[in-house]
C-alpha positions as CSV (number, residue, x, y, z in Angstrom):
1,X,0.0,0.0,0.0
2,X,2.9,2.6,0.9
3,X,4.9,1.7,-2.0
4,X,1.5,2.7,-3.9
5,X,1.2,5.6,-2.7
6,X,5.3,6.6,-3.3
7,X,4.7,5.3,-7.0
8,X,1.2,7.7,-7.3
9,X,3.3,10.6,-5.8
10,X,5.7,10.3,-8.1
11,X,3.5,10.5,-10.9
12,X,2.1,13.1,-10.1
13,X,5.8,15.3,-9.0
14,X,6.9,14.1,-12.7
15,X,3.6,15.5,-14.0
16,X,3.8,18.9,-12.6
17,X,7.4,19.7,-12.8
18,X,8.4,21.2,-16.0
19,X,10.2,19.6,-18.4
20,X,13.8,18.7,-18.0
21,X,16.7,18.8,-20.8
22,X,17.7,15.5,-18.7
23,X,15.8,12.2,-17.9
24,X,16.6,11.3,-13.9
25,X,18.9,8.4,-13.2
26,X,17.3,5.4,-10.6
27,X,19.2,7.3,-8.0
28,X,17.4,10.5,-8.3
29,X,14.1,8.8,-8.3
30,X,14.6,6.9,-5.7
31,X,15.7,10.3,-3.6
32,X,12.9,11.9,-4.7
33,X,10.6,8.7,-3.9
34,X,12.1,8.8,-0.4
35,X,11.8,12.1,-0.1
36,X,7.7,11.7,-0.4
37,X,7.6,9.0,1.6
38,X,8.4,10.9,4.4
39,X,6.3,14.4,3.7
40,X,3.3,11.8,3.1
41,X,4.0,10.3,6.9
42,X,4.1,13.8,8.1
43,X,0.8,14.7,6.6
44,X,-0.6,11.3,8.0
45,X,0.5,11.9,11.4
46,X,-0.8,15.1,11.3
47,X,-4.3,13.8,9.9
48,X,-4.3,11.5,13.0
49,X,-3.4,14.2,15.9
50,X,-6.3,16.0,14.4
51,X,-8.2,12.9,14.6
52,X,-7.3,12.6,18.3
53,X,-8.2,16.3,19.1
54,X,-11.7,16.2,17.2
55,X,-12.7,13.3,19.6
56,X,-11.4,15.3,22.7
57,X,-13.1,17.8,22.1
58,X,-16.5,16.5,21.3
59,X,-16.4,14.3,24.5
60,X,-15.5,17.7,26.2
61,X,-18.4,19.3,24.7
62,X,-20.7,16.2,25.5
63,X,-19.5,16.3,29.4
64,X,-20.3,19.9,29.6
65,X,-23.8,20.0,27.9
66,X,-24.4,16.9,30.8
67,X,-23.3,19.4,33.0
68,X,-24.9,21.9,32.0
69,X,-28.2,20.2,31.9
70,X,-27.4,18.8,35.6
71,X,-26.7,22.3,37.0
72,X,-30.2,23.7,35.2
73,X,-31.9,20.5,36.6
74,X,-30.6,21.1,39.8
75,X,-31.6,24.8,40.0
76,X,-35.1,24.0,39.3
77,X,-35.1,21.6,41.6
78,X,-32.6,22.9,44.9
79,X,-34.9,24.0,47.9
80,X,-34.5,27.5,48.9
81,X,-35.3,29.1,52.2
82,X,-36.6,32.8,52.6
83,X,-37.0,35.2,55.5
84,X,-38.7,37.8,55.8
85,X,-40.5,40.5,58.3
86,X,-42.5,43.6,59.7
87,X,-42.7,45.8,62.8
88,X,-44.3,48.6,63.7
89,X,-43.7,51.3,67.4
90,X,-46.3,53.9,68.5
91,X,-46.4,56.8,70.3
92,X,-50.2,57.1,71.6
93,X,-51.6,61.1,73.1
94,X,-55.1,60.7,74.0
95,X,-57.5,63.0,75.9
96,X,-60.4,61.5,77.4
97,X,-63.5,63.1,78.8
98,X,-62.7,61.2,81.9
99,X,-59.0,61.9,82.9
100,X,-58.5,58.8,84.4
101,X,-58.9,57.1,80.8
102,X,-55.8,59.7,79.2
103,X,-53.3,57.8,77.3
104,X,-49.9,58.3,77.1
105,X,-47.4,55.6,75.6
106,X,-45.2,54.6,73.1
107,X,-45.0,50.6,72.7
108,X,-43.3,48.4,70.5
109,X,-46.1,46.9,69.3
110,X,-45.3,44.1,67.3
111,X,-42.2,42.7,66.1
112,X,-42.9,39.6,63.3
113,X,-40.6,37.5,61.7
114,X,-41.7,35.7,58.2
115,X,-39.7,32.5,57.3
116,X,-40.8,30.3,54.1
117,X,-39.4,27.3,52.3
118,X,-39.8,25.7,48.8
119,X,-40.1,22.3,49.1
120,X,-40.6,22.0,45.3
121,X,-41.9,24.8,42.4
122,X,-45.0,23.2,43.5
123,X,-44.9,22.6,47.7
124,X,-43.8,25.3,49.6
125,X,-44.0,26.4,53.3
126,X,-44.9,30.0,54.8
127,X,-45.0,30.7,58.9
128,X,-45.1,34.2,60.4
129,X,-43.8,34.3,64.0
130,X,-44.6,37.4,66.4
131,X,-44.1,39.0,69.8
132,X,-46.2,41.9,70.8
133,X,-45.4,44.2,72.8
134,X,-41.8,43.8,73.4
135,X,-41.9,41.8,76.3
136,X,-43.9,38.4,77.3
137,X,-44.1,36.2,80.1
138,X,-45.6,36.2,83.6
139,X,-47.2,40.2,83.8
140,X,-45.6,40.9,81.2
141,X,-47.7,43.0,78.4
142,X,-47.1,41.0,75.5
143,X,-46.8,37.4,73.9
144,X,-45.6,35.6,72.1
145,X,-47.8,34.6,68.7
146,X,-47.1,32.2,66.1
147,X,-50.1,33.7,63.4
148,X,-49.4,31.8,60.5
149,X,-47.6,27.8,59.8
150,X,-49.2,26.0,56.7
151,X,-47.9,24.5,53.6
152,X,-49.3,25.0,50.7
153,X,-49.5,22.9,46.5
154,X,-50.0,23.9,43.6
155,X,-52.2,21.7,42.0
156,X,-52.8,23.0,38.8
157,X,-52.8,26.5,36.6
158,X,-56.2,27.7,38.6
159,X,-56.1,25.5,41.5
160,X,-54.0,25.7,44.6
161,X,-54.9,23.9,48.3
162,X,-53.2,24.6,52.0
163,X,-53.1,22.4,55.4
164,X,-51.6,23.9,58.6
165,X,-52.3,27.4,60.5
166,X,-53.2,30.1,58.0
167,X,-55.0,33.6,58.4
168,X,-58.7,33.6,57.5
169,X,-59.5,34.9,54.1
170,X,-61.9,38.1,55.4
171,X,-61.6,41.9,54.9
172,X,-58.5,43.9,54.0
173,X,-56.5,43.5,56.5
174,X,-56.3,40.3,57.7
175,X,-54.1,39.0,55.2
176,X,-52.7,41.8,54.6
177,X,-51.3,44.2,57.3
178,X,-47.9,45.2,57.0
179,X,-47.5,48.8,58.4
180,X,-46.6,50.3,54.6
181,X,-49.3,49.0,53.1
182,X,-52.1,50.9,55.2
183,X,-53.1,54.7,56.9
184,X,-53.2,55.1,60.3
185,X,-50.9,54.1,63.1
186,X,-53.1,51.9,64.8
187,X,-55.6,49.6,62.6
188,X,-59.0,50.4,61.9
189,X,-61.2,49.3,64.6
190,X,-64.3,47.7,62.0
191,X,-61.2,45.0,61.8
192,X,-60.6,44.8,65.2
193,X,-63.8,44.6,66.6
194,X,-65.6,42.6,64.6
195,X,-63.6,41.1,62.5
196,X,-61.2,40.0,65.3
197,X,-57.4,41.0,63.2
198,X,-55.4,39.6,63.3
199,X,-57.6,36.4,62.9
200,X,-56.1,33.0,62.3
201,X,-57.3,29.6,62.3
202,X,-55.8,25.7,61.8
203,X,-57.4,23.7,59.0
204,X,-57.2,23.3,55.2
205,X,-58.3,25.1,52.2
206,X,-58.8,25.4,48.7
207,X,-58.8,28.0,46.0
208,X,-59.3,28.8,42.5
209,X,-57.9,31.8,40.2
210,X,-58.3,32.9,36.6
211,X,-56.6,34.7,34.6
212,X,-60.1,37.0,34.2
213,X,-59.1,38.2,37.7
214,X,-62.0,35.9,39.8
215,X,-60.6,34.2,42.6
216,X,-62.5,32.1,45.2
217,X,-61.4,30.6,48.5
218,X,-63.3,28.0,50.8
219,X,-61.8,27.0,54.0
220,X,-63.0,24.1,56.9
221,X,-60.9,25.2,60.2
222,X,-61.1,25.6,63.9
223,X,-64.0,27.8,65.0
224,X,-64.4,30.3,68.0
225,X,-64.7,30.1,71.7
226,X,-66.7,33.2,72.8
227,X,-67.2,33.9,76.5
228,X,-70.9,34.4,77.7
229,X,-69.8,35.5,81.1
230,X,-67.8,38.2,82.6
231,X,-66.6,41.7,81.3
232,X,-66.2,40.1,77.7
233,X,-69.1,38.6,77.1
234,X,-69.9,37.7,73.7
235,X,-66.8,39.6,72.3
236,X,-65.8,37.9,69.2
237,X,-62.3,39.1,69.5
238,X,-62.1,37.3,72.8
239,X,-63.1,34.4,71.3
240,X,-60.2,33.4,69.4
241,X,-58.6,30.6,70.7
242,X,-55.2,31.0,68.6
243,X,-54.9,27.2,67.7
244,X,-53.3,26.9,71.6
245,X,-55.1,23.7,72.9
246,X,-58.2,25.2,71.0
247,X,-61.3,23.3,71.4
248,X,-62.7,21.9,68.2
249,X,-66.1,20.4,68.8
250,X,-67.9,22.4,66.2
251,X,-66.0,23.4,63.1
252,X,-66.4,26.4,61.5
253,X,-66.4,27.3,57.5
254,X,-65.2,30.4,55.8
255,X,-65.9,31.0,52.2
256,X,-64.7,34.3,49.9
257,X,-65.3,35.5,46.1
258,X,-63.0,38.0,45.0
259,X,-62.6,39.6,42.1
260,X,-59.8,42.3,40.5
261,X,-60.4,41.9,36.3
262,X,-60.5,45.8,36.2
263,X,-57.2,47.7,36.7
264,X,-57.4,49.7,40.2
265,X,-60.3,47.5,40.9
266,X,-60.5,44.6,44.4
267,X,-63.8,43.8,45.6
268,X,-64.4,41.0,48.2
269,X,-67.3,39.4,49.7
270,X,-66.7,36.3,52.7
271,X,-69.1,34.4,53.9
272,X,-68.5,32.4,56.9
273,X,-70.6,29.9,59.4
274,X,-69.9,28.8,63.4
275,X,-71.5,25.6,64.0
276,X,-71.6,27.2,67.8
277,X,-69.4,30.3,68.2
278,X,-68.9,29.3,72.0
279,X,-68.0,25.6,71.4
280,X,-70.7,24.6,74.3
281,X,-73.5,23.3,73.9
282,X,-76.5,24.9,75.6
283,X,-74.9,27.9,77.0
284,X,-77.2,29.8,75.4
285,X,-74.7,30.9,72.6
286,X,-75.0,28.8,69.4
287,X,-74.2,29.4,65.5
288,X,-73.0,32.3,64.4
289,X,-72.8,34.1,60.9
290,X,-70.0,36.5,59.4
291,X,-71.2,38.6,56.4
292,X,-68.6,40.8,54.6
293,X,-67.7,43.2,51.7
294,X,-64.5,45.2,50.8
295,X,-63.6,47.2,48.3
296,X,-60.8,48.9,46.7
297,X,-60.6,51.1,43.9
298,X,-57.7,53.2,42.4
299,X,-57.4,56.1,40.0
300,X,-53.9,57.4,39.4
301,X,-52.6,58.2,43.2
302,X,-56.5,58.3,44.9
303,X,-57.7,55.4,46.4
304,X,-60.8,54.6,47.7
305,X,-61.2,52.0,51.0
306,X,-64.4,50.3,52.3
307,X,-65.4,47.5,54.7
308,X,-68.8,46.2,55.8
309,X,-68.8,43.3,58.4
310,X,-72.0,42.1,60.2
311,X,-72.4,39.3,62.7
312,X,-75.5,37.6,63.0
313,X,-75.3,34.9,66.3
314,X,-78.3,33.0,67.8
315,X,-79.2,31.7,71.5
316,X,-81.4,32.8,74.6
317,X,-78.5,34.5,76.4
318,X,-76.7,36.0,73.4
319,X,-79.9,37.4,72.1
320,X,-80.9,38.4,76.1
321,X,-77.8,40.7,76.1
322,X,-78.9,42.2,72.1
323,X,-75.5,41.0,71.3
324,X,-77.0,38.8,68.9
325,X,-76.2,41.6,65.9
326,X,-72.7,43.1,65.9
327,X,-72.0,45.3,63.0
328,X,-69.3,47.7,61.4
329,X,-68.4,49.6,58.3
330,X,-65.7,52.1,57.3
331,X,-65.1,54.4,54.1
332,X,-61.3,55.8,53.4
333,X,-60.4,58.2,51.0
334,X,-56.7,58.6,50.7
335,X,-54.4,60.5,48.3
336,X,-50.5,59.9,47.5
337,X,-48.4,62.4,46.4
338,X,-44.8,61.2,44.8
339,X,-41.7,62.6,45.2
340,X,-37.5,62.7,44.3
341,X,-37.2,62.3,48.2
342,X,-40.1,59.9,49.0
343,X,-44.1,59.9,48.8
344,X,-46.7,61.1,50.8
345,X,-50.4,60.2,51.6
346,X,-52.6,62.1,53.0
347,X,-56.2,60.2,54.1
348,X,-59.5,60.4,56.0
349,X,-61.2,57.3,58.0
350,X,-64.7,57.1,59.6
351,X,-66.2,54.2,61.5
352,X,-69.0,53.2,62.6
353,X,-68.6,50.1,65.1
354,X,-71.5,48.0,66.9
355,X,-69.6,45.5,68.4
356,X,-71.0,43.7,72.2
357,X,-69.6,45.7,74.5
358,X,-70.7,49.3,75.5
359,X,-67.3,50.7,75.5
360,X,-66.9,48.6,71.8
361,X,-70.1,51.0,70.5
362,X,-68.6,54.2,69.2
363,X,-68.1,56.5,66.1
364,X,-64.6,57.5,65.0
365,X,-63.2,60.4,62.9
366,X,-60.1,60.5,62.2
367,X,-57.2,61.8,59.6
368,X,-53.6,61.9,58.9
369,X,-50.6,61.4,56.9
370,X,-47.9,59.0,56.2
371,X,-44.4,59.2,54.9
372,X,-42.6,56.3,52.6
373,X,-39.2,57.3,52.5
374,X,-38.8,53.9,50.5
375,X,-41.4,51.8,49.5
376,X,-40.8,49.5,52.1
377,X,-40.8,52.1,55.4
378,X,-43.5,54.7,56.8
379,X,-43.5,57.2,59.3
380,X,-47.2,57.9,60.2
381,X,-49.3,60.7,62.0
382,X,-52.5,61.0,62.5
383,X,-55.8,62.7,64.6
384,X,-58.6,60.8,65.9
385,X,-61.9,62.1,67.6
386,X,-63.9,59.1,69.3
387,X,-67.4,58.9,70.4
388,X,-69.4,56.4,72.6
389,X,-72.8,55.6,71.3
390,X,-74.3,55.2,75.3
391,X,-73.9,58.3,77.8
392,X,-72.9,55.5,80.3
393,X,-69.6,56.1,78.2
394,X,-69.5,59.0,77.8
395,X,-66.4,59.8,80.1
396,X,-64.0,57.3,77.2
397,X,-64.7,59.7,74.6
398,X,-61.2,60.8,73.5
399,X,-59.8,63.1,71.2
400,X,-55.7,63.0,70.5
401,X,-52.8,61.7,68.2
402,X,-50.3,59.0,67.0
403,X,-47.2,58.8,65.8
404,X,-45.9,55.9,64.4
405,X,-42.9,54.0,62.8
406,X,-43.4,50.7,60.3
407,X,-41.7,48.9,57.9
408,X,-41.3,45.5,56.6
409,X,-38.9,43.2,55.0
């Protein structure tokens, strides 16, 4: 085969050299034969190396698109772990008809701690963690709260479930109450009162969202414990049992339609049903039933804010007391001016609360501003004028101010 190739090569020299006076001799040829020999070897080990390289690199290339699709794989797929938080301090100067009911304070009132995990794009775990007050423990002020621990799946593009603690999906701002996100340093009392903010209870829950902006939400969970004796009789806000050794003979059901298809548009409407809102039977306190409505709607920097919420609970004693019907309702105008250094809101508040207790039976005017130096802080101030709807309270009227300090994380 090599001699071949040597004979070929020579052909082909003697074919494109020019024409010699002189035929070669055998010794000639055979230099010259030589002489292709090796220049042929050359190109052949050459031809090889190249070979060798080619291969090389394609298995390098190989190993790093596997590597490539590993390292993707694995990001899709690694857990991640985020934390998160709010707080909030006031500074409360109130003037009450009776002297003896003045307030004067400042209080770190809450200090929270958010911490969530992703299990999976599709399992992922959220818990909030809080201590009012600063301090907590025997006479101390505050405690120590742990408002939210569920885990929620994805099930499908509209479908998504939850098992575990969880806030109740009612009003504004039970879900949502970060200090930046609304007026006034302390919250609005129609969310206090009778819906008992912030309201949380243990047991699992569905809901459904669209891409026309419909949501709904329907949740089976613990239920209340309301007292029917003493100084907080009947109070819902007293009857939250905080998922802390709660009793759970009589289960209670929360449903919501929401719907925000229209820019600057959130409306809300919840339904929800106590199988017996004092979890014992024939205390003269049975079922009760929450019926409310929010709504928000935007244009350009105004905003408009509006809850109703209406208890309607039966039994002899309940209904003895005329604490059977506990109502509230606020409207909110507000207005946010932006700036280079920071944007300012300016906003007015009434309420109108019915709630079961005298001193919970008043009608509130109040206004103020807050200050976002950054999305993500405020500084609040505002006025508030208070009135009691029986003379037997007349004396807690109040009139005064807060300042305040919030931000969240």
């Amino acid at each position: 085969m090599n001699k071949t190739i040597c004979w070929l090569g020579f052909a082909l020299l003697v074919m494109a050299s020019p024409a010699r006076s002189e035929t070669p001799n055998i010794e000639e040829i055979w230099a010259i034969v030589q002489q292709q020999q090796v220049e042929i070897d050359e190109l052949k080990r050459k031809l090889a190396a190249a070979d060798a390289q080619l291969a090389a690199a394609d298995q390098k290339i190989e190993a790093t698109g596997d590597y490539l699709d590993t390292f993707a794989m694995s990001e899709m797929q690694q857990p991640s772990t985020t934390i998160g938080g709010y707080g909030e301090v006031h500074y409360n100067n109130l003037n009450a008809d009776d002297s003896a009911r003045d307030v004067d304070q400042i209080d770190f009132h809450r200090f929270v701690l958010f911490f969530g995990h992703e299990f999976t794009d599709r399992i992922r775990f959220f818990s909030e963690l809080e201590l009012e007050h600063s301090l907590a423990g025997d006479g101390a002020p505050g405690e120590v709260e742990l408002e939210q621990a569920y885990v929620d799946f994805t099930l499908t593009d509209t479908l998504s479930a939850k098992a575990g603690l969880f806030l109740l999906p009612v009003g504004i701002l039970n879900e949502t109450h970060e200090p930046p996100t609304f007026y006034g340093v302390e919250r609005n009392s129609v969310e206090s009162d009778i819906i008992p903010s912030t309201w949380w209870e243990a047991g699992a829950a569905v809901s459904g969202h669209y891409e026309t902006g419909l949501s709904w939400d329907f949740a089976m969970h613990s239920g209340l414990a309301m007292p029917t004796t003493g100084g907080n009789a009947f109070r819902v806000r007293s009857g939250r049992q905080k998922v802390a050794e709660a009793l759970a003979s009589d289960p209670a059901y929360t449903a919501r339609l929401r719907y925000s298809g229209i820019p600057g548009l959130d409306l809300g409407l919840s339904y929800q049903y106590q199988t017996d809102a004092s979890q014992v039977s024939n205390d003269g306190l049975d079922e009760g039933q929450l019926l409310s409505a929010n709504a928000i709607y935007s244009i350009g920097d105004f905003t408009f804010k509006g809850v109703y919420a209406s208890w309607d609970f039966s039994g002899a004693a309940i209904e003895a007391a005329g604490a059977d019907s506990q109502t509230g309702w606020f409207l909110e105008p507000s207005y946010r001016f932006r700036t280079a250094r920071g944007d300012f809101g300016i906003y007015g508040r009434y309420q109108d609360v019915d709630a079961a207790r005298a001193q919970d039976q008043f009608t509130q005017n109040e206004f103020g501003v807050n200050y976002w130096p950054t999305d993500n802080v405020v500084f609040k101030f505002d006025f508030r004028q208070r009135e009691h709807n029986l003379a037997s309270e007349a004396g807690r009227d109040f009139d005064g101010f807060d300042i305040g300090l919030g931000y969240q994380f």
